[in-house]
Every structure is written in C-alpha cells, then in structure tokens.
Backbone bond lengths (Angstrom), bond angles and torsions (degrees), N, CA, C in turn:
res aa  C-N    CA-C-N  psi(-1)  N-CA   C-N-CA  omega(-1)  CA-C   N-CA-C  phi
1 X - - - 1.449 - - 1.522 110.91 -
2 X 1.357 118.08 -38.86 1.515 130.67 179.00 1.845 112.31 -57.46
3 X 1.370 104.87 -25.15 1.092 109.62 -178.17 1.764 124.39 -100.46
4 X 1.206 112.40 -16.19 1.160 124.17 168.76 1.676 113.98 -95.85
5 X 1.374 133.86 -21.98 1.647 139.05 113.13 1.480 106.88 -9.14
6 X 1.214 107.52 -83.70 1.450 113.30 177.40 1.405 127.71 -17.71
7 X 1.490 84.15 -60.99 1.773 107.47 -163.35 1.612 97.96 -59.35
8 X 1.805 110.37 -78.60 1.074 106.87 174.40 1.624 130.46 -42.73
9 X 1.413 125.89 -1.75 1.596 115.01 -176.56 1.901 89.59 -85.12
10 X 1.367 113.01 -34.94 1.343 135.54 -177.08 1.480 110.66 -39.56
11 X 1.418 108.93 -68.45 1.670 139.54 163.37 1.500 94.86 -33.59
12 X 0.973 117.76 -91.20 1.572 133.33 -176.60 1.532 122.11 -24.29
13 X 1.141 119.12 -53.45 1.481 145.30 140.34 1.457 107.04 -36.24
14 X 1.298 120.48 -73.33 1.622 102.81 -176.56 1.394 120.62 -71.94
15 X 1.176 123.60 -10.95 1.357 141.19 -154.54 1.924 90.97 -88.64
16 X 1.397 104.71 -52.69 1.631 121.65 165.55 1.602 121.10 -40.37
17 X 1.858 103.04 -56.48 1.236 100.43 -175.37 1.460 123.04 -80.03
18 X 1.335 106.78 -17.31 1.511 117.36 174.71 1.886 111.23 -79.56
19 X 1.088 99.91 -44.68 1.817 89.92 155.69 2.096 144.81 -55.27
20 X 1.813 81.79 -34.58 1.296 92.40 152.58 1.417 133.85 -38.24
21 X 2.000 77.10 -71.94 1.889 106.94 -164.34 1.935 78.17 -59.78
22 X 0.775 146.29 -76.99 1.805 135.41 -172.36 1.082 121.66 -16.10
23 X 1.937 111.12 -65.99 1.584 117.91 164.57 1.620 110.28 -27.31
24 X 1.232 117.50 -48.62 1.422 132.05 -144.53 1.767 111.92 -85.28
25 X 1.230 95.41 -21.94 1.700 106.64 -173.30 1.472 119.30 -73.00
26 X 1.856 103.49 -24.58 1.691 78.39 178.11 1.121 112.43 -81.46
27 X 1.473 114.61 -20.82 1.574 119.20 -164.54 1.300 98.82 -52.88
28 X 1.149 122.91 -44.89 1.599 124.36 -144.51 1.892 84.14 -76.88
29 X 1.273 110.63 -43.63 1.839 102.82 -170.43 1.229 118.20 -65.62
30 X 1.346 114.04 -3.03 1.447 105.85 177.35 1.534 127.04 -93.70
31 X 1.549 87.01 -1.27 1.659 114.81 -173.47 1.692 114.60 -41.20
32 X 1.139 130.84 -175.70 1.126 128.38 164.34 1.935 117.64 -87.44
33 X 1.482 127.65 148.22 1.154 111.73 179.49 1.176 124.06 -74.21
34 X 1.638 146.65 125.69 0.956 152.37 -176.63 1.840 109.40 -61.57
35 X 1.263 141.59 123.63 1.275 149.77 -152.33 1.459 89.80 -115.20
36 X 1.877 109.67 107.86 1.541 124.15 -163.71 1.901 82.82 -124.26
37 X 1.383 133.77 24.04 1.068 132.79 176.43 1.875 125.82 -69.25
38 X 1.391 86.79 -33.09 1.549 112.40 168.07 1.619 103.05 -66.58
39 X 1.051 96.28 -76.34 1.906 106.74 179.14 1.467 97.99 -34.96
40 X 1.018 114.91 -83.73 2.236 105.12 -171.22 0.907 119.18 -37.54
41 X 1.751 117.19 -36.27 1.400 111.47 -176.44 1.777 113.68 -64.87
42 X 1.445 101.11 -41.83 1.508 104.91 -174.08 1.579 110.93 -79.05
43 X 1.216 111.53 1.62 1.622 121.47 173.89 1.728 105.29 -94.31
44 X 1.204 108.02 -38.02 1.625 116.33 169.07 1.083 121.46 -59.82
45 X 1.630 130.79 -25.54 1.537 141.96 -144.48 1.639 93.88 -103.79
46 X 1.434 87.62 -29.81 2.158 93.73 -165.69 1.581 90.39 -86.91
47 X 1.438 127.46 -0.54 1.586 90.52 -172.87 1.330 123.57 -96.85
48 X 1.609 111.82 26.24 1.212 100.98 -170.47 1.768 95.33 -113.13
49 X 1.461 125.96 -4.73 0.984 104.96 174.27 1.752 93.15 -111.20
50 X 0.834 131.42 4.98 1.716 125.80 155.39 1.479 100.16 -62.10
51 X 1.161 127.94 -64.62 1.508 130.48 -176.52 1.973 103.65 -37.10
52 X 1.533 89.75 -58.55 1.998 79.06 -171.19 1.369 114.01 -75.38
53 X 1.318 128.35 -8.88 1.512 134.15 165.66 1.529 105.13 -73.47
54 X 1.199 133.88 -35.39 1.089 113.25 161.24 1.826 131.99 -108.09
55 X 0.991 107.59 4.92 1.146 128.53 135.55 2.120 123.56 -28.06
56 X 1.111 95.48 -83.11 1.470 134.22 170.95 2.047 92.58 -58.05
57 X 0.830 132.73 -76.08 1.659 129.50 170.51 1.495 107.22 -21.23
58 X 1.300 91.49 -77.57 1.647 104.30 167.01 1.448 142.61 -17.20
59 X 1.473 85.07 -55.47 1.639 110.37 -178.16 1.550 104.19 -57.27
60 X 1.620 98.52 -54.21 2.045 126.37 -174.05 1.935 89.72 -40.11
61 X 1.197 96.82 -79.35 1.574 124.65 -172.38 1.875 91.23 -11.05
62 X 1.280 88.04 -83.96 1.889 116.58 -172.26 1.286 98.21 -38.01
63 X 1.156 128.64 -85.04 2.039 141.88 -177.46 1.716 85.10 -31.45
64 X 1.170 129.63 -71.54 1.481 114.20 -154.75 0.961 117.14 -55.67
65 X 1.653 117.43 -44.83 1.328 144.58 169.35 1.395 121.46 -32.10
66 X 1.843 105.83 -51.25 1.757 122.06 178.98 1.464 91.52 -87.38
67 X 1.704 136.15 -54.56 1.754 113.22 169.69 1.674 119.20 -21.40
68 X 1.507 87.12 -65.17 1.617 86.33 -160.40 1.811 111.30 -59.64
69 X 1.469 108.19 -37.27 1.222 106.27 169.37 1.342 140.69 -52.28
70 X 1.581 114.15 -23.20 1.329 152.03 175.50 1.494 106.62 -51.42
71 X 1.620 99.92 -66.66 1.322 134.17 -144.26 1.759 95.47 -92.86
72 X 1.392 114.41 -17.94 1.521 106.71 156.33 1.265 133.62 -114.02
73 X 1.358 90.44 21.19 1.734 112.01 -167.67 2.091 96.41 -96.36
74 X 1.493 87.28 -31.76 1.776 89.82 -175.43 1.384 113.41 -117.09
C-alpha cells in the first residue's frame, strides 16, 4: 500500500509540473523573434567546401571499392 501512496504522490507531482510548464508556454510565444539570419548565412558560406570534403571522401570510398573489386576479380 506504501508503495502505490508513493506512486500516486509521484503522479501528482508530475501532473503539477507539466501544468506549470503549460501556464508557461504562452508567455514564452509572445517573446520577441530571435534573428538566426547571420547563422544561415555563415551555414551557407561553409557549403561549398563541405561539398568538396565530401566529395573527395567519396571519391576514396569508390577507388577502394573498384581496388578491392579488381583485386578479386584476378
């Protein structure tokens, strides 16, 4: 019995904090918008040498791929 007491004081408690965190949600939406315009741009700038880094991976991948195929082909 002590343990099912338990449980439910448990329930009750989360049941609390999840009503809170609810109270709490519009506030936060009315906030001002955070300006992530900087961020994309400097996420845009890197993709052209992300592209040849994996590019170049790629290439490795394939060559080993046709080696090894080579090399059990003869």
């Amino acid at each position: 019995m002590h343990t099912l007491a338990k449980t439910r004081s448990l329930v009750r408690r989360g049941a609390a904090a999840v009503g809170a965190a609810a109270l709490a949600l519009p506030v936060v939406s009315h906030a001002q918008a955070v300006d992530v315009s900087g961020v994309v741009q400097e996420i845009q700038a890197q993709r052209q040498p992300i592209l040849a880094i994996g590019a170049a991976v790629f290439t490795v991948l394939i060559a080993a791929a046709i080696w090894k195929w080579l090399r059990r082909a003869t």
